[in-house]
C-alpha positions as CSV (number, residue, x, y, z in Angstrom):
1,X,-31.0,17.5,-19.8
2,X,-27.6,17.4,-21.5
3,X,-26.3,20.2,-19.0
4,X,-27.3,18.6,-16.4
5,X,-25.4,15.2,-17.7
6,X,-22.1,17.9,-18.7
7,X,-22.4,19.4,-15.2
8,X,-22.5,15.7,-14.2
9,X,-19.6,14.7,-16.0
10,X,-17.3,17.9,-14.9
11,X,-18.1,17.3,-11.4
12,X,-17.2,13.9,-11.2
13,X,-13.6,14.5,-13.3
14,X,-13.1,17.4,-10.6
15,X,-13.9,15.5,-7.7
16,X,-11.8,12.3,-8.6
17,X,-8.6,12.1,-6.6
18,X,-5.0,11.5,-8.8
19,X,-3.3,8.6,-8.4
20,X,0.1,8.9,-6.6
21,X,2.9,6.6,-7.2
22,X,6.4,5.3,-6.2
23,X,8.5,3.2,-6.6
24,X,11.5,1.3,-4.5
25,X,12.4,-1.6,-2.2
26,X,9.9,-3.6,-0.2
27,X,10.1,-5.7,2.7
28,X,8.2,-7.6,5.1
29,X,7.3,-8.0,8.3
30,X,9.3,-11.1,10.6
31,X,6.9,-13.5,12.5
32,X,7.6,-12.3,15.7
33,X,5.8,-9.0,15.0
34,X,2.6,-11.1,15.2
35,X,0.1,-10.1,18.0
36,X,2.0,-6.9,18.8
37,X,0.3,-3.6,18.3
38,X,0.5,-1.6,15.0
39,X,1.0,2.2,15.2
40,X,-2.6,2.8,14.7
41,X,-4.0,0.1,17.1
42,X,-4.6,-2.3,15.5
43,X,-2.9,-6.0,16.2
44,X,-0.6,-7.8,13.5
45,X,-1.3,-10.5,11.9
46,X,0.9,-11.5,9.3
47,X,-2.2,-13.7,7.8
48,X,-3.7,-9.8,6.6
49,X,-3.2,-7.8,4.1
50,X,-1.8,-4.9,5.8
51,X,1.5,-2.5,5.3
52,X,3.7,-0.2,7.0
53,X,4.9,3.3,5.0
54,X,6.7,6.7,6.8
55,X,3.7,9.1,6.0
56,X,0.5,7.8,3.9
57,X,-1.9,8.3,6.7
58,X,-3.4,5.4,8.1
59,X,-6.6,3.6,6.3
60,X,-4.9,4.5,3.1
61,X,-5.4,1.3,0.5
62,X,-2.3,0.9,-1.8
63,X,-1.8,-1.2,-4.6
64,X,1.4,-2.7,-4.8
65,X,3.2,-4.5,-8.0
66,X,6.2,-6.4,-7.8
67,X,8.4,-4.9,-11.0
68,X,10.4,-8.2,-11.3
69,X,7.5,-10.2,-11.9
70,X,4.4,-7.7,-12.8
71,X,2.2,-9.6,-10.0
72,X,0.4,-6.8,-7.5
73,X,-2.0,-6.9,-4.5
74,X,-3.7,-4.2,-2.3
75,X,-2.5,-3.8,1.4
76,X,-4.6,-0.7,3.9
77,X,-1.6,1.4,5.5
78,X,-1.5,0.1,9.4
79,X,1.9,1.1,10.6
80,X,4.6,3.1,10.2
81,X,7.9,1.8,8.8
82,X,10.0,0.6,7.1
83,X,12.7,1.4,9.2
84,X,15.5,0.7,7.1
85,X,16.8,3.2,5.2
86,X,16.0,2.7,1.1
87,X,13.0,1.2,1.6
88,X,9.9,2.5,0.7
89,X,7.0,0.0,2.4
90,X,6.9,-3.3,4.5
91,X,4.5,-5.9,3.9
92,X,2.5,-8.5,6.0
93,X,3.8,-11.5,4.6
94,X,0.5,-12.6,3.2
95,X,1.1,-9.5,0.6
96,X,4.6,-10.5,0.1
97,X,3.9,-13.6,-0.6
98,X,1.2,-12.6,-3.2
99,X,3.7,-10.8,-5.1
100,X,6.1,-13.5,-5.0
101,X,8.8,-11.7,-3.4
102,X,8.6,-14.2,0.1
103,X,12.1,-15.9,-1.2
104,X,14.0,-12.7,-2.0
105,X,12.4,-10.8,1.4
106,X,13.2,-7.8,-0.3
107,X,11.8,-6.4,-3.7
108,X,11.5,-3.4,-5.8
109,X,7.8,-2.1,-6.4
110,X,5.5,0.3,-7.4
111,X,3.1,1.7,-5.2
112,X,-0.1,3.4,-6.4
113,X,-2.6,5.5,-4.0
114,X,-5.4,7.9,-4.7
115,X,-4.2,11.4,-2.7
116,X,-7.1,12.6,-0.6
117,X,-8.0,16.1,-0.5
């Protein structure tokens, strides 16, 4: 029995992804984005919790932390963007606004992700 717990154990360290992280300058998305198509198909709403990044494929859930403040929310990757240079993700502007960065528009964050396999 306690092999079969160890084995357990060792296969479910192995099979956990690592976290990923970055960090850099945020935006978010302007109102008139709303009802237009994402680049995966799906229509923006800026009342979701959604994000745009350059390569974290699409479905991928992020947690995002404002680093002024420490307050953080999680967004599912939707789009691609930003398309400013320097910044690293843009937000719907529910997200934004649960980090408290709605007033700035842009912010510096950390973004966590498990990388898949």
């Amino acid at each position: 029995m306690r092999i079969f717990i160890l084995l357990f154990a060792v296969s479910l360290f192995f099979s956990c992804s690592p976290k990923v992280s970055q960090t850099g300058k945020a935006s978010y998305y302007a109102d008139k984005f709303n009802g237009r198509k994402t680049a995966s198909g799906v229509t923006f709403k800026n009342s979701m919790k959604i994000a745009a990044h350059k390569t974290l494929p699409f479905g991928t859930k992020v947690k995002v932390t404002n680093l002024s403040n420490g307050r953080s929310t999680k967004v599912v990757i939707q789009d691609r963007g930003p398309h400013v240079a320097g910044r690293i993700i843009d937000l719907s502007k529910k997200s934004a606004k649960k980090i408290g960065m709605l007033d700035q528009g842009i912010g510096n964050v950390k973004i966590e992700y498990k990388k898949k396999k």
